[in-house]
C-alpha positions, 0 to 999 in steps of 0.5 A: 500500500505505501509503494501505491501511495508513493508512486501516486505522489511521484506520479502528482509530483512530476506532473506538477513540476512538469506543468509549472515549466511548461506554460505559455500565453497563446496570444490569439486568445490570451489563454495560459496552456501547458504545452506538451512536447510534439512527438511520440513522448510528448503524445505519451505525456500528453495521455499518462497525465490525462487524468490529472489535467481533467481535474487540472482544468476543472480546477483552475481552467488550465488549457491543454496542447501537444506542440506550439501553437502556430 
């Protein structure tokens, strides 16, 4: 049960680090997004944290996107 929990924190954890590092205004709409890698690991990414950025944008309506915006 404690690996479970700490996998569970690690899991929170990198996500939250990863999205304070990865933000960015998108001018068009003067949205905040987290910005996920293009490519494979940043389609990967994308879906291991989508549970988190369901309740992530429920919470504080954060916006979502794989690669730049163009």
């Amino acid at each position: 049960m404690r690996k479970i929990l700490i996998l569970l924190i690690l899991y929170a954890a990198a996500y939250g680090g990863f999205r304070q590092t990865h933000i960015e205004v998108w001018e068009k709409d003067n949205q905040a997004y987290v910005i996920f890698p293009t490519g494979s690991l940043g389609k990967a990414m994308y879906y291991a944290w989508r549970p988190l950025t369901y309740a992530d944008a429920a919470l504080t309506g954060m916006r979502f996107h794989i690669g730049a915006h163009q």
